[in-house]
N, CA, C and O of each residue as an XYZ file, in Angstrom:
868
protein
N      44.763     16.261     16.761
C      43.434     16.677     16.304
C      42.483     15.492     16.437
O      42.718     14.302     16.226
N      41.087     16.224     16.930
C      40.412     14.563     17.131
C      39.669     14.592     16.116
O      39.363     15.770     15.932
N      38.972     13.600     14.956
C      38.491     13.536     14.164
C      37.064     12.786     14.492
O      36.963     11.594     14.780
N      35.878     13.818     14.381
C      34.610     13.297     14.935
C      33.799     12.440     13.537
O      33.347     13.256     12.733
N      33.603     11.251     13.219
C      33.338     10.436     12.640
C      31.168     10.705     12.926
O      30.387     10.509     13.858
N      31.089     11.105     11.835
C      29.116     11.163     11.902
C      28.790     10.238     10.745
O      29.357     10.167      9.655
N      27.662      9.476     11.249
C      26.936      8.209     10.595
C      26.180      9.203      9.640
O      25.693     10.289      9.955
N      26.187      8.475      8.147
C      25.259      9.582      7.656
C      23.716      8.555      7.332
O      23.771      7.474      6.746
N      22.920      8.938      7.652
C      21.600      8.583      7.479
C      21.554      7.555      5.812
O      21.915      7.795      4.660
N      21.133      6.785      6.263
C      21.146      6.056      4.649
C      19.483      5.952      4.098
O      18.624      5.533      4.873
N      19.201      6.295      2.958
C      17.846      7.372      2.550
C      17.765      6.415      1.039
O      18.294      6.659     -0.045
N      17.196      5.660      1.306
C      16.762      4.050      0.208
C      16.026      5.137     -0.424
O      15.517      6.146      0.064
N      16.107      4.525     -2.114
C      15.664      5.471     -3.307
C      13.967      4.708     -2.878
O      14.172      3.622     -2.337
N      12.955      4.914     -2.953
C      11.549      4.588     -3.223
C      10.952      5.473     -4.631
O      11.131      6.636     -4.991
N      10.309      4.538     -5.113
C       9.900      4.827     -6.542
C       8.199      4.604     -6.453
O       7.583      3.539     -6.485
N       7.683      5.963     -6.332
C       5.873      6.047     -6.468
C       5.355      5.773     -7.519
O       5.117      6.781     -8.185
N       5.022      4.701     -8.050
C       4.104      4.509     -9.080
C       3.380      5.715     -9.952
O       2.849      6.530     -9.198
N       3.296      5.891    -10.739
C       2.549      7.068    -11.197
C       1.917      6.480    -12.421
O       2.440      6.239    -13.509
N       0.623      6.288    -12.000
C      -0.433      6.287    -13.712
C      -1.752      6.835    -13.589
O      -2.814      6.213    -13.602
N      -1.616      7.748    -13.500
C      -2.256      8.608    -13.738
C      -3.906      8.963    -12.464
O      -4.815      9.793    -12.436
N      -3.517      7.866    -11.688
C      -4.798      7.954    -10.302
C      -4.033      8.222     -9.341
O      -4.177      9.425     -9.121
N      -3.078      7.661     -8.429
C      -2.458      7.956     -7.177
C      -2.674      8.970     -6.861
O      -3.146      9.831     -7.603
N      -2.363      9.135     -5.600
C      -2.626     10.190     -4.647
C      -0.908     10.748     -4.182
O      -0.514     11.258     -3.133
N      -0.162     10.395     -5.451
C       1.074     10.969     -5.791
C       1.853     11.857     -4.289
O       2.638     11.438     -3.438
N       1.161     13.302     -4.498
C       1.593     14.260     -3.828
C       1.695     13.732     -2.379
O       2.749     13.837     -1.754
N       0.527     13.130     -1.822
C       0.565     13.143     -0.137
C       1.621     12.059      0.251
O       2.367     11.938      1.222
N       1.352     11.144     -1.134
C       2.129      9.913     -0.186
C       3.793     10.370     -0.773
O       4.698     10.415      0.060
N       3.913     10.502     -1.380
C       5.635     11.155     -1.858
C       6.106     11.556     -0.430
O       6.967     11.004      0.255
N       5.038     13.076     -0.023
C       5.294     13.725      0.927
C       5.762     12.897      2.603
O       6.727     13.067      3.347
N       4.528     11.968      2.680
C       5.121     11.003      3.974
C       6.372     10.239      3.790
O       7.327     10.177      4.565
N       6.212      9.647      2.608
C       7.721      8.579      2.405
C       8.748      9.883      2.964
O       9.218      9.762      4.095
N       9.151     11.379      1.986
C      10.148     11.743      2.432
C       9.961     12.288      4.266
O      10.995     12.131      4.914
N       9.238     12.641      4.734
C       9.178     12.965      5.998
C       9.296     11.583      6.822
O       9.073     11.578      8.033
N       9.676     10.340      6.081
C       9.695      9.308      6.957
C      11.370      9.055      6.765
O      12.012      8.510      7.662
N      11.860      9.405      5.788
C      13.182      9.536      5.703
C      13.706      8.996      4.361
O      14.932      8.924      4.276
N      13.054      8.647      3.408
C      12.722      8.135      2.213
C      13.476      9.540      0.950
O      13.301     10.756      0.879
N      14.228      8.661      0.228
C      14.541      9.326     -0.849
C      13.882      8.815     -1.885
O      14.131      7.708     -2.362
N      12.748      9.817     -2.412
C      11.575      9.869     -3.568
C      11.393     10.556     -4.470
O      11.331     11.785     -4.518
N      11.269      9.588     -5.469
C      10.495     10.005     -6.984
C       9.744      9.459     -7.487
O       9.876      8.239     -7.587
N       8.372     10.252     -8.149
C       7.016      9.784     -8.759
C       7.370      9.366    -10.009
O       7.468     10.350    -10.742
N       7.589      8.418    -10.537
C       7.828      7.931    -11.800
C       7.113      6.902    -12.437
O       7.121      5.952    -11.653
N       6.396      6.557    -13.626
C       6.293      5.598    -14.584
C       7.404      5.064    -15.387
O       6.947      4.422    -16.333
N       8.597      5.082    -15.371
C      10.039      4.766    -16.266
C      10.470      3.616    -15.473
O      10.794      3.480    -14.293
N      10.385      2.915    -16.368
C      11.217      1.230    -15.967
C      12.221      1.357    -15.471
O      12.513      0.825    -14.400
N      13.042      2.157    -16.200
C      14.576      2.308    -15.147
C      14.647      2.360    -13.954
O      15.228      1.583    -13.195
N      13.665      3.894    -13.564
C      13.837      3.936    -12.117
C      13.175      3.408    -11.325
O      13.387      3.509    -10.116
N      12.059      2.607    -11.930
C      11.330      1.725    -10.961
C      12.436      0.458    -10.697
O      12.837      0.275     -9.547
N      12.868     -0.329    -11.709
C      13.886     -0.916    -11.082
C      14.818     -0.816    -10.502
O      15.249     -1.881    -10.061
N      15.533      0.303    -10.218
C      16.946      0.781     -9.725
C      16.613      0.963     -8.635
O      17.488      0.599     -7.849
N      15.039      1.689     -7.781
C      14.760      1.639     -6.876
C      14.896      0.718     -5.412
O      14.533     -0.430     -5.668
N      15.156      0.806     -4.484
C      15.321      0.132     -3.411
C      13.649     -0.450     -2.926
O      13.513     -1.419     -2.180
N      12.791      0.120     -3.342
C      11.620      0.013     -2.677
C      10.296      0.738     -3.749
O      10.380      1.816     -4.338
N       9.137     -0.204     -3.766
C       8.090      0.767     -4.633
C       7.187      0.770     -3.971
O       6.947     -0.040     -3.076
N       6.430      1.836     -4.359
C       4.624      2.471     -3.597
C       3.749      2.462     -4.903
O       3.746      3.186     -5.898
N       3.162      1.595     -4.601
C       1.769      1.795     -5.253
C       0.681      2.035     -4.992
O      -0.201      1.304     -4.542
N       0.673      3.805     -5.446
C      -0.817      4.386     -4.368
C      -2.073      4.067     -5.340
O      -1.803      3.330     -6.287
N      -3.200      4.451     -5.252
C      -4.380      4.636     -5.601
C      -5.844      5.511     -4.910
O      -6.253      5.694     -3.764
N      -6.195      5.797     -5.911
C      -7.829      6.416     -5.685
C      -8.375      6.766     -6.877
O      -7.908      7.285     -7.891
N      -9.372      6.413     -6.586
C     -10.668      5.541     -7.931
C     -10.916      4.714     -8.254
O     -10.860      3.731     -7.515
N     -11.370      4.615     -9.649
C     -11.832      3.067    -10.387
C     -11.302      1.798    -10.621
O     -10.529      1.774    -11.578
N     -11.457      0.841    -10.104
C     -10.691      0.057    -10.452
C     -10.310     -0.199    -11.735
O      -9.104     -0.261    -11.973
N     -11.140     -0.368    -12.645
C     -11.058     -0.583    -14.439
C     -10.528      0.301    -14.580
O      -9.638      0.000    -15.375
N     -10.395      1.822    -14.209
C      -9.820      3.183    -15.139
C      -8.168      2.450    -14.701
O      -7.304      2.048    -15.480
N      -8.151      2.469    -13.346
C      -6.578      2.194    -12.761
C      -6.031      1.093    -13.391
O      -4.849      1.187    -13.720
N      -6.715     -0.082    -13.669
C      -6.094     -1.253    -14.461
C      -5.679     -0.663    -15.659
O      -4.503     -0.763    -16.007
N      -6.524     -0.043    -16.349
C      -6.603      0.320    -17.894
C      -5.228      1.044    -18.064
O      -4.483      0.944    -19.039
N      -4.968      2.002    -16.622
C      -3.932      3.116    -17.217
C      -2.436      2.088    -16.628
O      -1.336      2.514    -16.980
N      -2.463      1.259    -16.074
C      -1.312      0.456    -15.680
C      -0.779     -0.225    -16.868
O       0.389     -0.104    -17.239
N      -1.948     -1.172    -17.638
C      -1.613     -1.731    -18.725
C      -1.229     -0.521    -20.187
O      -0.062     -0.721    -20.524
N      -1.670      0.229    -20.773
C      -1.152      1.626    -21.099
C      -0.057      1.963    -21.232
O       0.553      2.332    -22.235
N       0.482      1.751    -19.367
C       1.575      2.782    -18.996
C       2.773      1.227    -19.101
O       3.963      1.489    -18.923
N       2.495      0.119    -19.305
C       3.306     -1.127    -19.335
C       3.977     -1.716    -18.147
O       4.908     -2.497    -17.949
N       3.014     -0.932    -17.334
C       3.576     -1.258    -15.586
C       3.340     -2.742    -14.696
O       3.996     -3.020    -13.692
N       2.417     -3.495    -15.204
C       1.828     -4.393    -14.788
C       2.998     -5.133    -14.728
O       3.558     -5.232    -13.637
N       3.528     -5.741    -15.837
C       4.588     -6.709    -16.036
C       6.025     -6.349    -15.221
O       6.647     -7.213    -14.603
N       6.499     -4.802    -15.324
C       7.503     -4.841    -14.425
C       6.972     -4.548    -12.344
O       7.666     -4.446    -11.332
N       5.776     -4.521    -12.532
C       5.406     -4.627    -11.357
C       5.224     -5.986    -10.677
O       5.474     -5.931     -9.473
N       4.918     -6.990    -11.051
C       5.305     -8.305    -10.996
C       6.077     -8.925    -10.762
O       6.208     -9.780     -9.886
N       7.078     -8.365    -11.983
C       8.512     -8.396    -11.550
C       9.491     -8.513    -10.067
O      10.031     -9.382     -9.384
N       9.236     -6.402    -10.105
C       9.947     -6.355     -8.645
C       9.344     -7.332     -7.559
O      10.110     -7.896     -6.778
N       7.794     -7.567     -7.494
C       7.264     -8.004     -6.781
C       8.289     -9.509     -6.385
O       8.832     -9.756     -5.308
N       8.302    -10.200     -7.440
C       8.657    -11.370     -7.496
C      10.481    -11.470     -7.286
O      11.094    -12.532     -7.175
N      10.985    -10.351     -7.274
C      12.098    -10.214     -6.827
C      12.680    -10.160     -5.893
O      13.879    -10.395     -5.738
N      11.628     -9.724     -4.861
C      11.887     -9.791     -3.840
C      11.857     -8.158     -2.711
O      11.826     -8.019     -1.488
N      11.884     -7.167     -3.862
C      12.171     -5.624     -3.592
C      10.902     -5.510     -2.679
O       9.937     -6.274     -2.665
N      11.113     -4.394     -1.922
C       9.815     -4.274     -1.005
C       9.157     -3.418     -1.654
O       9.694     -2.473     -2.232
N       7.852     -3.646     -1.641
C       6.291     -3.428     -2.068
C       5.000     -2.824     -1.545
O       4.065     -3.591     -1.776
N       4.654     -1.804     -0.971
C       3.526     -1.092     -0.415
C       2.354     -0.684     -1.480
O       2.608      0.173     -2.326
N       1.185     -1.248     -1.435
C       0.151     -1.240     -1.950
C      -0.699      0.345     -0.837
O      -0.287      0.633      0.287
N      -1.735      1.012     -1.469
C      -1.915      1.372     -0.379
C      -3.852      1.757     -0.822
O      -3.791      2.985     -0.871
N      -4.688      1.558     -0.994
C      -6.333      1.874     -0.801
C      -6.028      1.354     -2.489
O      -5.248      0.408     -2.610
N      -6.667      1.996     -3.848
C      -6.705      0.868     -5.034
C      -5.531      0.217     -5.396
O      -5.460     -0.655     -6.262
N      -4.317      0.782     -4.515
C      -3.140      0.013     -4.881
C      -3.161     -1.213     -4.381
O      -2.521     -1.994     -5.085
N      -3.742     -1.790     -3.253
C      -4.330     -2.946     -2.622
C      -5.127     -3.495     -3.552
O      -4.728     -4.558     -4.026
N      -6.109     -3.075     -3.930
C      -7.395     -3.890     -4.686
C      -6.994     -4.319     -6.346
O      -7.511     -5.136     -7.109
N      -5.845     -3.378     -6.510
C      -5.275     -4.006     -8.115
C      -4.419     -5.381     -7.615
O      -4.435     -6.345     -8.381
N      -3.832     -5.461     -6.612
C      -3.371     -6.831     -6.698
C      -4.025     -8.055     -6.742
O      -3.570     -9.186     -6.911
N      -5.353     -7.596     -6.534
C      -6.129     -8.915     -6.539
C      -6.609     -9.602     -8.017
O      -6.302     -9.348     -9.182
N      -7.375    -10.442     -7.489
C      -7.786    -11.164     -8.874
C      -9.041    -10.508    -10.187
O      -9.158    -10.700    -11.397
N      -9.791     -9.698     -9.186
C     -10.647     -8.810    -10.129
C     -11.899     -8.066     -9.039
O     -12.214     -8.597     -7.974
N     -12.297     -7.215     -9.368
C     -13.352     -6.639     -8.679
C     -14.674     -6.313     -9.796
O     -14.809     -6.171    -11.011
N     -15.647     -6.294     -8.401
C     -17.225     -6.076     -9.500
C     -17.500     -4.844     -9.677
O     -18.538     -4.508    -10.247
N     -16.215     -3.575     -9.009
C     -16.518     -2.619     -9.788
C     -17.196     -2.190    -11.141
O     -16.625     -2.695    -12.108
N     -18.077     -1.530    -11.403
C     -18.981     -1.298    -12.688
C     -18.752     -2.423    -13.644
O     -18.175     -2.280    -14.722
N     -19.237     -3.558    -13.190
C     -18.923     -4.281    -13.953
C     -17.608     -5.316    -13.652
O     -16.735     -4.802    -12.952
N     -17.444     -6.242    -13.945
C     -16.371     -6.983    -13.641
C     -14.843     -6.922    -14.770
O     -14.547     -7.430    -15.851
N     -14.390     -6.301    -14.103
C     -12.790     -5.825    -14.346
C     -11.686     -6.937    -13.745
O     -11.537     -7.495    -12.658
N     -11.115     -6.954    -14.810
C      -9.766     -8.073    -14.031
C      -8.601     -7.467    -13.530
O      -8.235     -6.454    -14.124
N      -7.864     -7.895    -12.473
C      -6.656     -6.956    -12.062
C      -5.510     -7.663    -12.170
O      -5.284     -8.440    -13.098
N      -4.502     -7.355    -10.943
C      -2.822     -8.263    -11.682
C      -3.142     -9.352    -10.992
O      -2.310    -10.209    -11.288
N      -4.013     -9.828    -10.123
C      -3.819    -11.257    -10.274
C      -2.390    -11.518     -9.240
O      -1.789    -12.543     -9.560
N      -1.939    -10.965     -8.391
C      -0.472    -11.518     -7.548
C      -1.094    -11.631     -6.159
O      -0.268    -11.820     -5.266
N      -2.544    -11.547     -5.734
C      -3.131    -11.867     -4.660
C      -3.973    -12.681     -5.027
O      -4.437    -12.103     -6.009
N      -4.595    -13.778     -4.924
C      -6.035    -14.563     -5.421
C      -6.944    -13.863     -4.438
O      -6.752    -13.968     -3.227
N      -8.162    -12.982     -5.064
C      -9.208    -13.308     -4.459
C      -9.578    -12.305     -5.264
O      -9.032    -12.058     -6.339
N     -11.300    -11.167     -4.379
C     -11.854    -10.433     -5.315
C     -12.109     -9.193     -4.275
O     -11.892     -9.181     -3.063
N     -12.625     -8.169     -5.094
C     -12.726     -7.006     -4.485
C     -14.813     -6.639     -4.919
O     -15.468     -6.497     -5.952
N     -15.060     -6.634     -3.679
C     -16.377     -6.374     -3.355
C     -17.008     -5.128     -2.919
O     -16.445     -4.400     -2.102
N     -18.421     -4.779     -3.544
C     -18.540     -3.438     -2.859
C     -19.919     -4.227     -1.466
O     -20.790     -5.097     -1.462
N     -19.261     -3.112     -0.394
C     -19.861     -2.673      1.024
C     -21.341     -3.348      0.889
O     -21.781     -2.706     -0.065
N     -22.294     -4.185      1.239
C     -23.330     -4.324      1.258
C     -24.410     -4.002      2.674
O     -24.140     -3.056      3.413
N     -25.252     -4.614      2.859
C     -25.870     -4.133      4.044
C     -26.785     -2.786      3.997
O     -27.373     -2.428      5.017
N     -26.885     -2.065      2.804
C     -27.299     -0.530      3.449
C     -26.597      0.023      3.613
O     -26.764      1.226      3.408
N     -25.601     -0.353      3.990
C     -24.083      0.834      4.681
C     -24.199      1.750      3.333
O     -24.451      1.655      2.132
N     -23.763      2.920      4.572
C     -23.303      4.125      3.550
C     -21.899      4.083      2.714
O     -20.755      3.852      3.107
N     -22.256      4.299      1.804
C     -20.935      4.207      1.006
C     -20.364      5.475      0.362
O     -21.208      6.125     -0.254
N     -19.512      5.815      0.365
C     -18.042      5.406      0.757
C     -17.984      5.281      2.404
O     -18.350      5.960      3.364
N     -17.364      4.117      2.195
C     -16.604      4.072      4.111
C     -15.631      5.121      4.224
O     -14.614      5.101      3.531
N     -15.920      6.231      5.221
C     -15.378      7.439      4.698
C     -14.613      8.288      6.168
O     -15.448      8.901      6.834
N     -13.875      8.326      6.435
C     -13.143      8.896      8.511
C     -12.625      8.189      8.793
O     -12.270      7.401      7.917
N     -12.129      7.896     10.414
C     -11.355      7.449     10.802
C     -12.315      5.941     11.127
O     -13.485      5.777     10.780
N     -11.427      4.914     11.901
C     -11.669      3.996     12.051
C     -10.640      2.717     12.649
O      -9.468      2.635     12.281
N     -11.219      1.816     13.547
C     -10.151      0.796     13.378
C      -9.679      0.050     13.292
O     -10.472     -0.890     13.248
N      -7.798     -0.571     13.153
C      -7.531     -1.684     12.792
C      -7.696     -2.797     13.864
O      -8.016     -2.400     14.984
N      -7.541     -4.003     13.701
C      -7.150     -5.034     14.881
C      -6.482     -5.816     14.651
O      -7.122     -6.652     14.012
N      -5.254     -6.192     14.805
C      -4.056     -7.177     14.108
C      -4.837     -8.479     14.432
O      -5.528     -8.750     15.415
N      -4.540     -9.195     13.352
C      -4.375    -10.430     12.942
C      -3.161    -11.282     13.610
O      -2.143    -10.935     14.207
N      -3.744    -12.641     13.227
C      -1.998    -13.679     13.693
C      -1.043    -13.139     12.532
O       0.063    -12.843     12.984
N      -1.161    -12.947     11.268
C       0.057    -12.508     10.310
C       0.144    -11.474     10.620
O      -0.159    -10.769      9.657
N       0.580    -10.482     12.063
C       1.192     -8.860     12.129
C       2.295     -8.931     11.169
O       3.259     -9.692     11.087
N       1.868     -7.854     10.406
C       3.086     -7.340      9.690
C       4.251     -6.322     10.732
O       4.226     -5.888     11.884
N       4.926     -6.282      9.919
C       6.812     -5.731     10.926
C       6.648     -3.943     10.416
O       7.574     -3.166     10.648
N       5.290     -3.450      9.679
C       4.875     -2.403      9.317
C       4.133     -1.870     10.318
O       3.997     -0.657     10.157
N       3.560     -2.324     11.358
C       2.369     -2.056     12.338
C       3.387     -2.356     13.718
O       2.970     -2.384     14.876
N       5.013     -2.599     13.240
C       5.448     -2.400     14.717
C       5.558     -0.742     15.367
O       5.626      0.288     14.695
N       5.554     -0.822     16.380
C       5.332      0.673     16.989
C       3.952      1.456     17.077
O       3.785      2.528     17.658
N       2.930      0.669     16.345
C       1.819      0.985     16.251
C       0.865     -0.094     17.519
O       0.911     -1.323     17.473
N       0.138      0.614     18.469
C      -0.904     -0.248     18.800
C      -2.098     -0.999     18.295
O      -2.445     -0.806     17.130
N      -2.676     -1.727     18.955
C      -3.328     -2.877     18.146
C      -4.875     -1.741     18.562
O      -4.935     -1.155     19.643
N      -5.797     -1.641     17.674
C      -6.624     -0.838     17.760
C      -7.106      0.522     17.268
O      -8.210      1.038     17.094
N      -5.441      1.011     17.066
C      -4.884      2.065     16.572
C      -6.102      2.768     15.489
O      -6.652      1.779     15.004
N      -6.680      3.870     14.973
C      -7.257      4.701     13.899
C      -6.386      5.006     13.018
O      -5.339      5.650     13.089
N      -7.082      4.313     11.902
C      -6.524      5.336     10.691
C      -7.636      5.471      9.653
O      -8.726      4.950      9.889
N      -7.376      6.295      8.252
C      -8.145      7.073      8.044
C      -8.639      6.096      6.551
O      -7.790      5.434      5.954
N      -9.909      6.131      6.153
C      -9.831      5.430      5.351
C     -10.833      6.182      3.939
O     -11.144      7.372      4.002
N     -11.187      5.433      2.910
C     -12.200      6.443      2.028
C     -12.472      5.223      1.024
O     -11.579      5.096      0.186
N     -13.304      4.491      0.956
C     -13.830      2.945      0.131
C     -14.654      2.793      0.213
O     -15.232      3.239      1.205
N     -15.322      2.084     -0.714
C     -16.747      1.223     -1.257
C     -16.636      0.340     -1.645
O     -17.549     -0.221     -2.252
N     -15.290     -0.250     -1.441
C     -15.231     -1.110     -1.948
C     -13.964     -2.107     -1.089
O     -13.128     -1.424     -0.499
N     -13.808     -3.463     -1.004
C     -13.003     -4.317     -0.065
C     -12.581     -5.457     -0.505
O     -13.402     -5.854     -1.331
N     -11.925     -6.023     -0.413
C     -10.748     -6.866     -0.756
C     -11.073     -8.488      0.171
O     -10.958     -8.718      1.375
N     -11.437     -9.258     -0.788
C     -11.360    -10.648     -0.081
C     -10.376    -11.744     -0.495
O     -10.257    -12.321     -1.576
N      -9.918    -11.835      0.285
C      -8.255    -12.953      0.229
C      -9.102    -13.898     -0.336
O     -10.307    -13.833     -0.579
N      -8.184    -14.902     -0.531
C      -8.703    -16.381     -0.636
C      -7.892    -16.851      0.308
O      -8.461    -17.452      1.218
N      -6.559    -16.744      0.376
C      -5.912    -17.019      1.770
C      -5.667    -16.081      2.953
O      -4.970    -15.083      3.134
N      -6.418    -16.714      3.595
C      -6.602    -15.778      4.831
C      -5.782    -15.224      5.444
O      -5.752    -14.064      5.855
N      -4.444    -16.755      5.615
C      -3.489    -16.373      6.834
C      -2.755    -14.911      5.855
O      -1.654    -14.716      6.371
N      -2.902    -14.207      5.061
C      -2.263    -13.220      4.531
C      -3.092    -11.844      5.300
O      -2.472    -10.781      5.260
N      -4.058    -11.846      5.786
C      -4.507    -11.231      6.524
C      -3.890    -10.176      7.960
O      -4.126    -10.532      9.115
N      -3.306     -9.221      7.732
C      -2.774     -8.849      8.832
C      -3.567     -7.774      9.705
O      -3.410     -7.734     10.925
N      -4.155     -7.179      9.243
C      -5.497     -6.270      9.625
C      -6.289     -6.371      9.794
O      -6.372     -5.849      8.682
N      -8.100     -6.692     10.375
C      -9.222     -6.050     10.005
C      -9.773     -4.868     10.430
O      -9.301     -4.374     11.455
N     -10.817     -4.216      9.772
C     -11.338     -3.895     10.095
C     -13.340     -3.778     10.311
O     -14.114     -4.257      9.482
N     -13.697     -3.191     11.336
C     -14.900     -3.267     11.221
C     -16.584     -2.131     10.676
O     -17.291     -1.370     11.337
N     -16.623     -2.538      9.304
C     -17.859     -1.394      9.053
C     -18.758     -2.119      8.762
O     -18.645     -2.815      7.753
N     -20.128     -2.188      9.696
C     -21.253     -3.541      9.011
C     -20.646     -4.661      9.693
O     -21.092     -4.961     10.801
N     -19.544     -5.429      9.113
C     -19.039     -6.675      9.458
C     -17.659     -6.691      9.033
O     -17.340     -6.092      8.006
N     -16.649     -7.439      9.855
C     -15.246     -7.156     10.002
C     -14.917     -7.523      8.515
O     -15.392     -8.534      7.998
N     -13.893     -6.466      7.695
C     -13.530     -6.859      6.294
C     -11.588     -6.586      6.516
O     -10.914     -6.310      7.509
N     -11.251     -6.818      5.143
C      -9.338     -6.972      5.276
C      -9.069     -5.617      5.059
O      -9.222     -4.913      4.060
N      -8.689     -5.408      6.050
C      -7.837     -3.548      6.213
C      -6.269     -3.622      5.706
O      -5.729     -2.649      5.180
N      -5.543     -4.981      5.937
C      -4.377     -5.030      5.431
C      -3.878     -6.365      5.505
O      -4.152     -7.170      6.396
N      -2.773     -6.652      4.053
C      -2.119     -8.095      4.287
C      -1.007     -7.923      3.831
O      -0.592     -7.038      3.082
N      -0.600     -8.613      4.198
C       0.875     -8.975      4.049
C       1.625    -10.749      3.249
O       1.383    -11.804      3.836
N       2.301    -10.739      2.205
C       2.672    -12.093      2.015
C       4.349    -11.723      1.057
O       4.660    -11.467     -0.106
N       5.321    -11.957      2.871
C       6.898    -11.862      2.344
C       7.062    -10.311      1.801
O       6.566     -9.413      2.482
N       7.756     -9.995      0.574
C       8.013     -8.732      0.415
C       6.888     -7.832     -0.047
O       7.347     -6.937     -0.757
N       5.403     -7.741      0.126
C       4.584     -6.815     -0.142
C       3.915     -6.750      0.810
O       3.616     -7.696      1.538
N       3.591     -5.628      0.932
C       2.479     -5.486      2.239
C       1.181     -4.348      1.137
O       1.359     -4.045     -0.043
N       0.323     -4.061      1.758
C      -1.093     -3.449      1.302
C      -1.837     -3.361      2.461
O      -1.857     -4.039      3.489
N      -2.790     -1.833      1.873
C      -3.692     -1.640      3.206
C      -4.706     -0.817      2.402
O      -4.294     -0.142      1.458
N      -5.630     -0.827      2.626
C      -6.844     -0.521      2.261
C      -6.919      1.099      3.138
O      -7.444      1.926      2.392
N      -6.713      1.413      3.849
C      -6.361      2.856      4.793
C      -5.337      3.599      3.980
O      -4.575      3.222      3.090
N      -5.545      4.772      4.551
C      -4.427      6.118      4.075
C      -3.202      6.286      4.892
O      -3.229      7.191      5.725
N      -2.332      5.698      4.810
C      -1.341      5.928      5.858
C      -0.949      7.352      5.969
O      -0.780      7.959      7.026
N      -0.802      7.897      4.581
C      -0.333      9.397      4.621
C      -1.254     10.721      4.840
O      -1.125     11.942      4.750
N      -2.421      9.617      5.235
C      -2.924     10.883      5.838
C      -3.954     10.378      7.406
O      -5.124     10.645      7.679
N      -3.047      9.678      8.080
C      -3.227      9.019      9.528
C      -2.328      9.614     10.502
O      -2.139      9.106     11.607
N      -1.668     10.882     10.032
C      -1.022     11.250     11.664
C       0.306     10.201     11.849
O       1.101      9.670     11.073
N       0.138     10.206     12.984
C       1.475      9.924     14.020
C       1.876      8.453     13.314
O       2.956      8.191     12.784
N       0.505      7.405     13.475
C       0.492      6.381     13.100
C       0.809      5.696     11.612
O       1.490      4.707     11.341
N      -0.018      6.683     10.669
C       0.294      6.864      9.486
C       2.062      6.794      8.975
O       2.575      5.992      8.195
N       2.534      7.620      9.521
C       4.129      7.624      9.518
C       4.961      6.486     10.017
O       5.975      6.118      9.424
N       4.481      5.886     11.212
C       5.195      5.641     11.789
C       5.230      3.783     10.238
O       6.223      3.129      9.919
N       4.286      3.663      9.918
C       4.155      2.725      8.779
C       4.857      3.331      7.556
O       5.141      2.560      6.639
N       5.152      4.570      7.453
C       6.484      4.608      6.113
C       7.688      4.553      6.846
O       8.662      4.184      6.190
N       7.890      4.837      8.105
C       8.755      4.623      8.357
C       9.327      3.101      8.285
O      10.397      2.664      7.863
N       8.163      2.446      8.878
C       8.925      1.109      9.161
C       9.285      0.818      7.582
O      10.427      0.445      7.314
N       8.346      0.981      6.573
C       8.180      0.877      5.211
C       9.833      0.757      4.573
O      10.542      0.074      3.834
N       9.838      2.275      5.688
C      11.565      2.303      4.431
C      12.565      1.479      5.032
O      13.333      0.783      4.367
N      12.571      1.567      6.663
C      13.407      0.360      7.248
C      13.362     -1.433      6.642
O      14.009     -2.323      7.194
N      12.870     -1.554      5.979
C      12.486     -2.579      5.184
C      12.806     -2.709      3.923
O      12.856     -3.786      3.329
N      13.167     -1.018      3.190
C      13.447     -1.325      2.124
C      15.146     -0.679      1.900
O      15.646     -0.232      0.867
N      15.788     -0.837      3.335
C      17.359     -1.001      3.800
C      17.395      0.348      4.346
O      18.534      0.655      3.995
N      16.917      1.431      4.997
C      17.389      2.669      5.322
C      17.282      2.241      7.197
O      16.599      1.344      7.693
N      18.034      3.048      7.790
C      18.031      3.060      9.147
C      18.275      4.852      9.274
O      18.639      5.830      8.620
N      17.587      4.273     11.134
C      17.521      6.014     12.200
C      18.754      5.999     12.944
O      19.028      6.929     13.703
C-alpha cells in the first residue's frame, strides 16, 4: 500500500485588536483569505498566545487612544511589540504608534514610534480619499515583496504621520507633497493605506504579513 503523505498548511493564530474603532470585519476577512487563522479580540490571553497582531483603525485619534487605555491594551501592546511577535499597524493603527497628533487638539499616543501626526495642509481636500500611490523607499519592507514599486492602494486620511527617523520610512506617498504611506522598524510594520480593501495588492501584504508571523503556501 502506498501511503500519500500531504503537507498540511500551517495557519499562524493572528489576533485583531478590537477597541471599539477598527475596521474589524474587512480586515479579519483579508487576514483569513490570506491564509490566517483569526480572532477579533481585546483579552490579554489571546492577544498573547497569538502568533501575530493587527492593529486596525478608523477615526479619532483621542477617541482611539482613550478606548485603548480603557480597554488596558496599550501596555500589553508594547509588550508584544517589544517581544519581538509580528505587528501590523494599519491607517489610525499607524498614527497611535506615534508620539502624539494635533488631532482636535493635541492628544498623546503610545509613543513606540517618535514623531507626530499632522493634518494635510495646503488647501488640499480633506480627507485624502481613493486610490493612489506608493513608491518604496531604501527601508523596503519584506511586506511589499511581490508588490510593484508604484503599485495603488486605497487610502481615506486627513491626517499623516511624521517619523523623526526617517530611515524607518518604507513608503511614500504623494498628495500636495510626498508624506509616509508606510514604515517599518524590525518586527512592526504600519501603513497609512487600506490593505484590505486594495485588491490583488492589498492581499498580497497579508499574505506576506502572515508569512512573517510563521505560516507558509
Amino acid at each position: 500500500m502506498v501511503v500519500v503523505s500531504q503537507k498540511m498548511a500551517i495557519k499562524p493564530s493572528i489576533t485583531v485588536i478590537d477597541y471599539g474603532l477598527g475596521n474589524v470585519k474587512s480586515v479579519s476577512k483579508a487576514l483569513e483569505l490570506a491564509g490566517g487563522s483569526v480572532r477579533v479580540s481585546s483579552e490579554i490571553k489571546k492577544i498573547e498566545s497569538s502568533d501575530g497582531i493587527v492593529i486596525p483603525g478608523v477615526g479619532a485619534f483621542g477617541k482611539g487612544m482613550n478606548n485603548l487605555k480603557k480597554a488596558n491594551l496599550v501596555k500589553i501592546i508594547k509588550s508584544q511589540i517589544a517581544s519581538g511577535k509580528p505587528c501590523l499597524g494599519i491607517c489610525l493603527g499607524l498614527q497611535m504608534l506615534f508620539t502624539k497628533s494635533s488631532e482636535h487638539g493635541e492628544a498623546k499616543g503610545m509613543d513606540i514610534i517618535k514623531g507626530n501626526v499632522k493634518l494635510f495642509g495646503n488647501n488640499l481636500k480633506i480627507p485624502h480619499m481613493g486610490w493612489n500611490r506608493i513608491r518604496f523607499q531604501k527601508q523596503k519592507t519584506e511586506l511589499f515583496e511581490g508588490i510593484a514599486d508604484g503599485s495603488y492602494f486605497y487610502f481615506v486620511h486627513s491626517y499623516y504621520v511624521t517619523p523623526e527617523d526617517s530611515s524607518i520610512v518604507s513608503s511614500t506617498t504623494n498628495y500636495g507633497d510626498s508624506f509616509t504611506s508606510s514604515i517599518v522598524k524590525n518586527n512592526l510594520w504600519a501603513m497609512q493605506f487600506h490593505p484590505e480593501k486594495s485588491g490583488n495588492n492589498g492581499l498580497q501584504i497579508m499574505k506576506n504579513f502572515i508569512r512573517k508571523c510563521g505560516g507558509r503556501q
